[in-house]
C-alpha positions as CSV (number, residue, x, y, z in Angstrom):
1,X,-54.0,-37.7,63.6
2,X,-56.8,-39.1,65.7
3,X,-55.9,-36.6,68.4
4,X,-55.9,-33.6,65.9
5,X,-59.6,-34.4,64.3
6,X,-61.1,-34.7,68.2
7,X,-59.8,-31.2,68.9
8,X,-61.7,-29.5,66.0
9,X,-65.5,-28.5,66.5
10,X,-67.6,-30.7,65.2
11,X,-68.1,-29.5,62.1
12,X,-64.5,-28.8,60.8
13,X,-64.3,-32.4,61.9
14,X,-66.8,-33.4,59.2
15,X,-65.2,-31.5,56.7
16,X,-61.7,-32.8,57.4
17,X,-62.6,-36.4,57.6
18,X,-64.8,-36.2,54.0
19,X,-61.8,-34.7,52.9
20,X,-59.7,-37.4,53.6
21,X,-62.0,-39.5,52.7
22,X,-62.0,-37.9,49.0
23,X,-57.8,-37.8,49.0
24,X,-57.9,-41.5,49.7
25,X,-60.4,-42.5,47.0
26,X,-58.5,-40.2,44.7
27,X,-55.7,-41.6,45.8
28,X,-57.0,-45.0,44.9
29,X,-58.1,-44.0,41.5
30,X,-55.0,-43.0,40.7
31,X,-53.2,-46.5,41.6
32,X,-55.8,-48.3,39.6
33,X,-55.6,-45.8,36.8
34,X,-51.9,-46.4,37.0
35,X,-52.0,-50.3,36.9
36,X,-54.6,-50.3,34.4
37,X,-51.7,-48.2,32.5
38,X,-48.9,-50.2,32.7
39,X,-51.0,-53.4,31.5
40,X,-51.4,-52.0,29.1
41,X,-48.3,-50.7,28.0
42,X,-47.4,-54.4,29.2
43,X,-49.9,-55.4,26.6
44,X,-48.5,-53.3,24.0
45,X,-45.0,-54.4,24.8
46,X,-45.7,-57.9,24.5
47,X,-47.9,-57.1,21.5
48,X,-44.7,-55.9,19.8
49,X,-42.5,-58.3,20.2
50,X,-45.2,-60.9,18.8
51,X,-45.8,-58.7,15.6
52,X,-42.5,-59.2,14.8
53,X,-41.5,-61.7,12.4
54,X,-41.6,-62.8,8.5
55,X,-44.7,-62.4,6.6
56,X,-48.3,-61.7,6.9
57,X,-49.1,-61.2,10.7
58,X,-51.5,-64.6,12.0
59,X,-54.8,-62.8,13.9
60,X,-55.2,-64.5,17.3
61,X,-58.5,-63.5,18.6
62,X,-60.0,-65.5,21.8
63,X,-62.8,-64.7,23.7
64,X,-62.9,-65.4,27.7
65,X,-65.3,-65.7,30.8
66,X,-63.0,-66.9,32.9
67,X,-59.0,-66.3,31.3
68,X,-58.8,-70.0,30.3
69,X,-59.0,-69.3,26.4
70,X,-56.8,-65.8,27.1
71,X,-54.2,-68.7,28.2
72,X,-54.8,-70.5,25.3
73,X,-54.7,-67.8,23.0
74,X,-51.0,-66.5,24.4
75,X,-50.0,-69.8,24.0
76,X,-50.8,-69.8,20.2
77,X,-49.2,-66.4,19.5
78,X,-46.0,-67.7,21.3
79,X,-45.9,-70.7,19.5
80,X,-46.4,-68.9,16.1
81,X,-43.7,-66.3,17.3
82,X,-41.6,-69.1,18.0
83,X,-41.8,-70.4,14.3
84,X,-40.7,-66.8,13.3
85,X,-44.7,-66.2,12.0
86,X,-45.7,-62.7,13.4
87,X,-48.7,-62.4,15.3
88,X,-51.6,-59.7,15.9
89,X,-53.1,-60.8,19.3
90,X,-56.8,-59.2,19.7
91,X,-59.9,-60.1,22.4
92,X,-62.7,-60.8,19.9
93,X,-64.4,-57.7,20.9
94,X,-61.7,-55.7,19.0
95,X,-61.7,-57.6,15.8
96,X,-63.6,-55.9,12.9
97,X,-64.4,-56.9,9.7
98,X,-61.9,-55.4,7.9
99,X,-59.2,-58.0,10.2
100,X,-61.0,-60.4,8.4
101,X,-60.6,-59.3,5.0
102,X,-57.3,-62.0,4.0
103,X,-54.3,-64.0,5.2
104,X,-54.8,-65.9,8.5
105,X,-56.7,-66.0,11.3
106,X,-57.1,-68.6,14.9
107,X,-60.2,-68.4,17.1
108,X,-60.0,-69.1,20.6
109,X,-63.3,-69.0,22.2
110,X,-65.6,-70.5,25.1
111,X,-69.1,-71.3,25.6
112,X,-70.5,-70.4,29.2
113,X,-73.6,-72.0,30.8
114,X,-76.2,-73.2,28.4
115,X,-74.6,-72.1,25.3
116,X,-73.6,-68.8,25.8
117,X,-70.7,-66.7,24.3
118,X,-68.5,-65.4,26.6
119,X,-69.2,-61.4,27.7
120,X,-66.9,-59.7,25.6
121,X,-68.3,-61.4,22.6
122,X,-70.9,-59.5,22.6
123,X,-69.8,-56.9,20.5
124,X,-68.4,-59.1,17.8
125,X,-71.6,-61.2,17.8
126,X,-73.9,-57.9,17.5
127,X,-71.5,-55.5,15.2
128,X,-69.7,-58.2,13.4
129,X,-71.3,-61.6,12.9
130,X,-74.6,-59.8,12.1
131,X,-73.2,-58.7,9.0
132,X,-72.3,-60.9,5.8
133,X,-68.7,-60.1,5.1
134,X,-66.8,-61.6,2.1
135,X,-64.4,-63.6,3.8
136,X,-63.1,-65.7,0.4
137,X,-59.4,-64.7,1.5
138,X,-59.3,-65.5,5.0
139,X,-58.1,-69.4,6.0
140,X,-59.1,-70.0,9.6
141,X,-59.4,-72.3,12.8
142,X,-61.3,-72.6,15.9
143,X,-60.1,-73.7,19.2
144,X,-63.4,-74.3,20.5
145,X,-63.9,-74.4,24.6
146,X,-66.9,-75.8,26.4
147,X,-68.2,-78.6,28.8
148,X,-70.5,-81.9,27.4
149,X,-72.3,-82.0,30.6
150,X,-74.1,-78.8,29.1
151,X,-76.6,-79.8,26.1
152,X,-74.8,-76.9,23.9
153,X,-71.5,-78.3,24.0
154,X,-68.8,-75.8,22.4
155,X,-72.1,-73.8,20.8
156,X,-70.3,-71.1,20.3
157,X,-67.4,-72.1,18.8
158,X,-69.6,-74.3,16.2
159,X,-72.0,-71.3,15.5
160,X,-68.5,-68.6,14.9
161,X,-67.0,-72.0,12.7
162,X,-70.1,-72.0,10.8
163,X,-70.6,-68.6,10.2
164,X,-66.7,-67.7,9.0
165,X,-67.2,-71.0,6.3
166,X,-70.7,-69.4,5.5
167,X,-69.2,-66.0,4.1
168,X,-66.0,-67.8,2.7
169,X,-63.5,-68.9,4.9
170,X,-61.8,-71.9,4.4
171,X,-60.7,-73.9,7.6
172,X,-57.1,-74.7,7.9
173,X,-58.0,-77.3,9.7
174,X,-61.1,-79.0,11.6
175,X,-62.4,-77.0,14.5
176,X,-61.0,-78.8,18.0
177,X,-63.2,-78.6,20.4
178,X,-61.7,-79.0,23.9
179,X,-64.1,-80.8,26.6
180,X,-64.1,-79.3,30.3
181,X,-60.2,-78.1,29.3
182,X,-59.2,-81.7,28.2
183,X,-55.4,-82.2,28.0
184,X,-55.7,-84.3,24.5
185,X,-57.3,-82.0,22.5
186,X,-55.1,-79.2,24.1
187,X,-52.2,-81.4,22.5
188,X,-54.2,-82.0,19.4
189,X,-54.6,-78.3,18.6
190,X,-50.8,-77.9,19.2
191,X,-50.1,-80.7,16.8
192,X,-52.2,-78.5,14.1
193,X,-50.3,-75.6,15.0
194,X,-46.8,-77.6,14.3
195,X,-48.3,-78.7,10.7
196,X,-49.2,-75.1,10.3
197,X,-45.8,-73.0,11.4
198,X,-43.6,-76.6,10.4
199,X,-42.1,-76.3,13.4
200,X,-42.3,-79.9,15.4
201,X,-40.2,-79.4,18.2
202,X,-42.1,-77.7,20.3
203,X,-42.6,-79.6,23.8
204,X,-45.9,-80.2,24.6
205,X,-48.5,-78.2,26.8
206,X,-49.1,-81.4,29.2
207,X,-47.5,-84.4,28.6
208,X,-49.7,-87.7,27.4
209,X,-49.9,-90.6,30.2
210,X,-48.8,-92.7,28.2
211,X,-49.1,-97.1,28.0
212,X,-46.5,-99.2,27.6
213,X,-47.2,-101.3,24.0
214,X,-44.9,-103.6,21.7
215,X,-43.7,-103.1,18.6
216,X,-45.3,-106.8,17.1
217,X,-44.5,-105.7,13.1
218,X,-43.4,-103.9,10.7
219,X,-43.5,-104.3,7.0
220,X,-42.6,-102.5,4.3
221,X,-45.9,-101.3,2.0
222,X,-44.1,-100.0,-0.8
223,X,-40.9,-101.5,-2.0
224,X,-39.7,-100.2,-5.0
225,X,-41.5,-97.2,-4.7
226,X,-39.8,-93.7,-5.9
227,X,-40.8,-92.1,-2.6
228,X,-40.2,-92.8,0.8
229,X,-40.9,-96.0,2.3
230,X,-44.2,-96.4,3.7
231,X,-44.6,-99.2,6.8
232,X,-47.6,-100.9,7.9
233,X,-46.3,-100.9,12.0
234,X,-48.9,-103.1,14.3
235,X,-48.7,-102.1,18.2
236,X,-49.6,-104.3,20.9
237,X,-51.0,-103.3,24.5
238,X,-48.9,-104.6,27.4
239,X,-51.2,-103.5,30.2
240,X,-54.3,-105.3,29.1
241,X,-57.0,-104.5,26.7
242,X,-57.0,-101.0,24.9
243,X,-60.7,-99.6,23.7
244,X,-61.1,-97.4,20.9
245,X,-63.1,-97.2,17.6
246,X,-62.8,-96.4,13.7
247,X,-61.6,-93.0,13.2
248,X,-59.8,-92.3,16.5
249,X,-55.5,-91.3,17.1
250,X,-52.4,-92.7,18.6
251,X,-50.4,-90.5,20.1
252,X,-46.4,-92.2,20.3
253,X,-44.1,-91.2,23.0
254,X,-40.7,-91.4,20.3
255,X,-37.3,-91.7,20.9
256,X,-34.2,-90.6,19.9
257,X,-32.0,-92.6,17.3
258,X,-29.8,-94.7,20.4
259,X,-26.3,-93.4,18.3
260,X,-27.2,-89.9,18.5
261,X,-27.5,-90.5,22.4
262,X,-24.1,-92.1,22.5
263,X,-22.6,-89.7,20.2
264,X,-24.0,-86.8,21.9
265,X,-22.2,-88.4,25.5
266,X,-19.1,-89.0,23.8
267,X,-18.6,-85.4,23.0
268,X,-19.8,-84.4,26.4
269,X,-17.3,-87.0,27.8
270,X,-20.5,-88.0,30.2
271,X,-21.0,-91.9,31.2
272,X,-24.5,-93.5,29.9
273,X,-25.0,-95.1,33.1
274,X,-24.9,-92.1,35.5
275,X,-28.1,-91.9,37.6
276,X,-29.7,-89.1,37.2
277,X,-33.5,-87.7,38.2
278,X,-36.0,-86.9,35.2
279,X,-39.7,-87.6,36.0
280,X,-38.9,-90.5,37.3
281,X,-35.4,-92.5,38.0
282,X,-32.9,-93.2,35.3
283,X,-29.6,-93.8,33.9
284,X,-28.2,-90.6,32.0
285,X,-28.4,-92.5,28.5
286,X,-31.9,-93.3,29.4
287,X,-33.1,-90.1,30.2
288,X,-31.3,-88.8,26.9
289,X,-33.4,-91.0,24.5
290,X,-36.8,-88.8,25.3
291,X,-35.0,-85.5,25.8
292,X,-35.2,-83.1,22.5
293,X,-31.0,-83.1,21.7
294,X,-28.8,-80.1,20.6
295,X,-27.7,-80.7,17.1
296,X,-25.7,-77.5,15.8
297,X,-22.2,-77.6,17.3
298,X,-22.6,-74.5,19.1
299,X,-25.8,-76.0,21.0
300,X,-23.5,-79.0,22.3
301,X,-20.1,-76.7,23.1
302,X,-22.2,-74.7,25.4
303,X,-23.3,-78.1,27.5
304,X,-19.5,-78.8,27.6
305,X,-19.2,-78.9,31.6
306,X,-22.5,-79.6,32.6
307,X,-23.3,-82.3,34.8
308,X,-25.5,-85.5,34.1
309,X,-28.2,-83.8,36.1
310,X,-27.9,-80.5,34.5
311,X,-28.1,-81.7,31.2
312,X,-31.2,-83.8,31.3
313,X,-32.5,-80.6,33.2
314,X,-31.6,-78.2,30.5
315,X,-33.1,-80.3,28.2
316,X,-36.4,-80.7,27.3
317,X,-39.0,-83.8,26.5
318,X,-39.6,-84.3,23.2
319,X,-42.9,-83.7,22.1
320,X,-45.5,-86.1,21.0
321,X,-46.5,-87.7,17.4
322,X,-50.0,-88.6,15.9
323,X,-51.1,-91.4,13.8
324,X,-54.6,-91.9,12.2
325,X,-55.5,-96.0,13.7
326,X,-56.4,-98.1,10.4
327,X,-57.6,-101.3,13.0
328,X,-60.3,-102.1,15.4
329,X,-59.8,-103.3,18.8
330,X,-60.5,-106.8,17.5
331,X,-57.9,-107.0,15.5
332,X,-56.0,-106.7,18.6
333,X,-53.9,-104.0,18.4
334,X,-53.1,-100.7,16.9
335,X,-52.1,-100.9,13.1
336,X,-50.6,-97.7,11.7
337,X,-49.7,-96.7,7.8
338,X,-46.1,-94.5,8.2
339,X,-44.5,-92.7,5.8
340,X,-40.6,-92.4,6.8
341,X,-40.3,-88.4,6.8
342,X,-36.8,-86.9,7.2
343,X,-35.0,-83.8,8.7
344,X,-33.3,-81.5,6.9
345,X,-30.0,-82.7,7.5
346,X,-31.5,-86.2,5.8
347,X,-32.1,-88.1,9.0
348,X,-35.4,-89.4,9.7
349,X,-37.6,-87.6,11.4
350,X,-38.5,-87.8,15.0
351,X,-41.6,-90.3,15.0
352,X,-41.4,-91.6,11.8
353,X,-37.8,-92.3,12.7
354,X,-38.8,-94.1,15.5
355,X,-41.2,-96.2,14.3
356,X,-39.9,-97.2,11.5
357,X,-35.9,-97.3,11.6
358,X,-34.9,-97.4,15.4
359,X,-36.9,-98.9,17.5
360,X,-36.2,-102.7,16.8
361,X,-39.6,-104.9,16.3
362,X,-40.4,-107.0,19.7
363,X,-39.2,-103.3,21.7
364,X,-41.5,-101.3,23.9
365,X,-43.4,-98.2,22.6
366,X,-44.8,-95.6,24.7
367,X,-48.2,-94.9,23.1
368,X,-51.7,-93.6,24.5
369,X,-55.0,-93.7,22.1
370,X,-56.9,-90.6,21.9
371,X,-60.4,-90.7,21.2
372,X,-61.1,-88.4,18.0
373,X,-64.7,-87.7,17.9
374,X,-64.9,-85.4,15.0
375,X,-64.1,-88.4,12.8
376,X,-66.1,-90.9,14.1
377,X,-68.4,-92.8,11.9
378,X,-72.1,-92.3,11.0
379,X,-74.6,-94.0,13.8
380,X,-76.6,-95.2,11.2
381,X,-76.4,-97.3,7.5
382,X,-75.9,-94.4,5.4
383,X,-73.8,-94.7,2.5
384,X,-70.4,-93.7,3.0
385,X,-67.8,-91.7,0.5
386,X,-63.8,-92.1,1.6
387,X,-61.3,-90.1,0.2
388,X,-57.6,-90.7,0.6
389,X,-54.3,-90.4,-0.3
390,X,-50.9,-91.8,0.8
391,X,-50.7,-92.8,4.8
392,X,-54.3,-91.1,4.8
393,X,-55.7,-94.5,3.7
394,X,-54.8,-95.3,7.7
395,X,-57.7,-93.5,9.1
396,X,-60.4,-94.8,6.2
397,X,-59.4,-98.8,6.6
398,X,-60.6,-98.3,10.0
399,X,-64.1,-97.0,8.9
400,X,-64.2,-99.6,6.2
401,X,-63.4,-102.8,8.7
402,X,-66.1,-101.4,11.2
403,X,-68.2,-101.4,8.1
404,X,-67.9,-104.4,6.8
405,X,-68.0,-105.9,10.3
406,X,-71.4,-104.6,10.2
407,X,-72.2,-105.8,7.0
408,X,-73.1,-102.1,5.9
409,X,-72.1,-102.1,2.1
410,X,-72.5,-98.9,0.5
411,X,-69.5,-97.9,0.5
412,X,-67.0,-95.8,-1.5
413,X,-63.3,-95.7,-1.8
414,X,-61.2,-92.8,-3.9
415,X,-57.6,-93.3,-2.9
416,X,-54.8,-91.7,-4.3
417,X,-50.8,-92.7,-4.5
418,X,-48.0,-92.4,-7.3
419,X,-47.8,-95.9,-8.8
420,X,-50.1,-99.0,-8.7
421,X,-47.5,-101.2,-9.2
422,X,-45.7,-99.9,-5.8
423,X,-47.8,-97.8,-4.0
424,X,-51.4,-99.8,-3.9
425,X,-51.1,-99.9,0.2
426,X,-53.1,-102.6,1.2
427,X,-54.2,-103.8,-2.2
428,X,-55.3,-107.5,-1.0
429,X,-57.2,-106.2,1.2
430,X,-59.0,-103.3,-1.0
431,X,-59.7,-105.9,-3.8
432,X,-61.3,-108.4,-1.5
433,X,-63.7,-105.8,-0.4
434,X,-64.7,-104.5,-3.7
435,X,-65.0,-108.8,-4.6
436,X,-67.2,-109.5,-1.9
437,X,-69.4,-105.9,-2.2
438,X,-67.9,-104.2,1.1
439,X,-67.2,-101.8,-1.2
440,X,-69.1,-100.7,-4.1
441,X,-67.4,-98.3,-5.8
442,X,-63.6,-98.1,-5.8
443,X,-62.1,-94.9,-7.8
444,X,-58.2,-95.3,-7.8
445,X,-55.8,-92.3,-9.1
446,X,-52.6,-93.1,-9.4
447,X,-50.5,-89.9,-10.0
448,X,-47.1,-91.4,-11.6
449,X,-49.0,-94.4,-14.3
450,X,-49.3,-91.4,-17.0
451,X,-48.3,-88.6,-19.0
452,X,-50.8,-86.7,-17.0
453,X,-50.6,-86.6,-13.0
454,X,-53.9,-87.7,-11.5
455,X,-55.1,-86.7,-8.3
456,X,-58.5,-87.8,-6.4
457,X,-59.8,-84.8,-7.2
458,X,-59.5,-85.5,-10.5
459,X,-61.3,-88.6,-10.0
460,X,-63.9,-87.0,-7.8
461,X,-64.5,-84.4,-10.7
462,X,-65.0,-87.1,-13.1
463,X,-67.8,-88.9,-11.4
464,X,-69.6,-85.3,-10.4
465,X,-72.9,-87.0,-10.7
466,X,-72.2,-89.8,-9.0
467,X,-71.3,-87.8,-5.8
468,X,-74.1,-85.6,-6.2
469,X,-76.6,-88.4,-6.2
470,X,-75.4,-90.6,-3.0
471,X,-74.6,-87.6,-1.2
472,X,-78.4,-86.9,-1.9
473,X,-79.0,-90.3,-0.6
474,X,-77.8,-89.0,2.7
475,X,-74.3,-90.2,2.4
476,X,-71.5,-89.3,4.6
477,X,-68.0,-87.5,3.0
478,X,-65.1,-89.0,5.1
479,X,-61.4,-87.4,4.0
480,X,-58.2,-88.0,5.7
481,X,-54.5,-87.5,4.6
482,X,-52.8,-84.0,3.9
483,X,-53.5,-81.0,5.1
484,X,-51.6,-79.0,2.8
485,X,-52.6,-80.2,-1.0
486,X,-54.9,-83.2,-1.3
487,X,-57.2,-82.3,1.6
488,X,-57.5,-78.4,0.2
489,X,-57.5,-80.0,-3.4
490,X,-60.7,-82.2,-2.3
491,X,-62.3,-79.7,-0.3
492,X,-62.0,-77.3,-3.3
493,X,-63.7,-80.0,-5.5
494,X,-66.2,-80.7,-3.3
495,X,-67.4,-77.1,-3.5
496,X,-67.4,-77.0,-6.9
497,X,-69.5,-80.4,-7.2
498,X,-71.8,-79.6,-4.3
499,X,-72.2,-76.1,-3.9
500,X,-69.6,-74.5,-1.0
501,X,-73.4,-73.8,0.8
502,X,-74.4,-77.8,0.3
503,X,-71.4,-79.0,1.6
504,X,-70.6,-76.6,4.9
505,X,-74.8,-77.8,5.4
506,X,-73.2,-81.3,5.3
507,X,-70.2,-80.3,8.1
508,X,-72.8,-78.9,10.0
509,X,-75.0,-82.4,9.9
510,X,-71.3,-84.0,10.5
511,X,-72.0,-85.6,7.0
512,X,-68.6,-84.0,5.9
513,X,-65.4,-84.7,8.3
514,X,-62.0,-84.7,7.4
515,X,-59.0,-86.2,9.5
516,X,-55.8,-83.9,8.0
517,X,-52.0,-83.6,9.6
């Protein structure tokens, strides 16, 4: 070629090298017209397969600078197409108002720089959030991305939150906001997606470091009770002192029942003690106990023949489980309130089941404590409103020891179970406080003590004026427990007392925080 093009006059040589030079950059278009083609036919494929499912498809919309919340966002639609929910996957700059109109919807979005939105959120932010849709029928969350060395932290994410509850929505659940892509709150927001699909058994995004702590009690809160037992379980640090404060999350490494282990190795005709290599060394028995295990016959036939080290390998860790703290580091360790939840074969459930039927008291629990700053307390001596029901009243004893270990009094409990006579977790403890003025209001509804089922928001209705006038005293609206009935129940009757305007001004103050599972 080079010989050829030095043999023409000059300017045929011009001519023939700009035309190469145009067959190559056509050339070139066409590959990247090509690949830009089968992305996204890619896209279209994949977008497929996640529509399909049961139901009203769940919007996934994220918005990206760098491909971290485009991660993020796969991740949700996989793990809703995993629970059988279909899926419409969208970047936020194709989402229009009509998308908004009902059903369900998960945000995925990141702040850049000194609170910016991301590039291709432009278009949503000038076409779409500058309108005032009437968003009544959509239920959303926000998975909000950003870095606290920036002053604007997850800005955002908080101004897209606060503008969706503005024309309507009504959060699922609390927006998680995820600091400088922190593994926790990664975890966290799979957690909400479990209690939203009710699928648990998902394994985990990153596994939890966790401590080693001991199982020091275990007593039974309800006895008699005509629902499941509920068990006040205190864990102890064995690696030195543990810091964290009213309001924040355990999250417990569980374990499998120890006969389902030996029951699954007797079918597999495998030896507990074979060594075998998971993350770190173990026996095969060992390695078992914190592997998620086949339970359907078919599931265990087709491990018939594998070896030790192909079946821990096949099978994955079991994920994590989360529990509101209901003690301060003074008290020395972490106290829990858990309800015994079961499968739907009737065994208990997977950390339920370890906390409070398998693990023997005295054993050692794998835990780690999570700091859980959207339900941290007030700075200041405002008065404070709690609202709970069942195991929820975990996450408000917390608030009400740091209170009282303050001295800061004003103070209101509503908390909610079926029957006084078996369900009044804690009660000592709740009367001293209301004796000695810790608290100064207690409202109790006891659902099961009448004709007529009572709720909190019942009680919360009742005393309308009440609320109004501390929360115009500046007082703070703490709810944890339920995601699915009580905490939508309150919520609802908070509007309705407040104003839905007053009280998403409140969230926005973070006067009004809820802890819901």
């Amino acid at each position: 070629m080079t010989e050829l093009l030095s043999s023409l006059p000059p300017d045929a040589r011009r001519l023939a090298l700009a035309a190469i030079v145009v067959g190559l950059y056509l050339l070139l278009c066409a590959g990247i017209a090509l690949k830009v083609a089968l992305r996204k036919r890619k896209a279209r494929r994949e977008e497929a397969a996640l529509a399909s499912g049961a139901g009203e498809p769940v919007l996934v919309a994220f918005a990206s600078q760098t491909g971290f919340a485009e991660e993020l966002a796969m991740a949700t639609a996989k793990a809703l197409q995993a629970a059988n929910l279909p899926v419409r996957l969208r970047e936020l700059a194709a989402v229009e108002p009509a998308d908004l109109s009902g059903g369900r919807a998960l945000f995925i979005v990141s702040t850049t720089g000194e609170g910016d939105a991301p590039d291709n959120a432009r278009r949503f932010i000038r076409d779409v959030m500058a309108t005032e849709p009437d968003l009544a029928k959509l239920s959303y969350a926000v998975l909000a991305l950003g870095d606290s060395t920036y002053a604007q932290y997850c800005a955002f994410g908080r101004s897209l939150d606060a503008w969706l509850a503005r024309n309507g929505g009504a959060r699922l659940f609390d927006t998680v906001e995820v600091d400088d892509g922190e593994a926790a709150a990664l975890r966290h927001w799979q957690s909400q997606l479990s209690v939203l699909t009710g699928s648990t058994d998902a394994p985990d995004w990153s596994r939890p470091a966790y401590g080693r702590w001991k199982l020091a009690d275990r007593r039974l809160l309800n006895p008699g009770s005509a629902g499941e037992g509920a068990f006040h379980v205190r864990l102890e640090p064995l690696d030195g002192d543990a810091a964290w404060q009213a309001g924040d999350i355990v999250e417990i490494g569980p374990r499998n029942a120890p006969a389902e282990v030996a029951d699954l190795l007797a079918r597999l005709s495998l030896p507990a003690e074979t060594p075998v290599k998971a993350d770190e060394a173990a026996t095969l028995g060992e390695a078992l106990s914190w592997r998620r295990l086949p339970h359907e016959d078919a599931a265990i036939k087709a491990l018939a023949g594998a070896s030790a080290q192909a079946l821990v390998d096949a099978l994955p860790a079991l994920p994590h489980r989360e529990y509101s703290i209901a003690s301060l580091p003074a008290d020395g360790g972490v106290e829990l309130v858990v309800r015994l939840m079961r499968r739907a074969d009737g065994k208990p459930g997977l950390g339920s089941g370890w906390l409070v039927a398998h693990a023997a008291v005295g054993s050692e629990i794998a835990g780690r404590v999570r700091s859980n700053r959207s339900f941290h307390a007030p700075q200041d001596d405002r008065p404070m409103i709690l609202i709970g029901a069942g195991t929820g009243l975990a996450g408000l004893r917390s608030h009400l020891k740091a209170r009282a270990a303050l001295g800061r009094k004003r103070n209101w409990l509503l908390f909610g179970e079926r029957s006084s006579a078996h369900d009044f977790f804690h009660r000592e403890e709740i009367e001293a406080w209301t004796a000695s003025g810790v608290l100064e209001r207690l409202d109790l509804a006891f659902s099961r003590d009448q004709a007529d089922k009572v709720y909190v928001q019942h009680r919360l209705r009742a005393a309308a004026d009440e609320v109004r006038a501390w929360a115009a005293r500046g007082a703070a609206i703490y709810v944890c427990g339920s995601l699915e009935g009580m905490s939508r129940e309150v919520h609802a009757a908070l509007a309705e007392i407040l104003g839905a305007g007053a009280l998403e001004d409140l969230a926005d103050q973070g006067r009004y925080r809820r802890d819901v599972y």
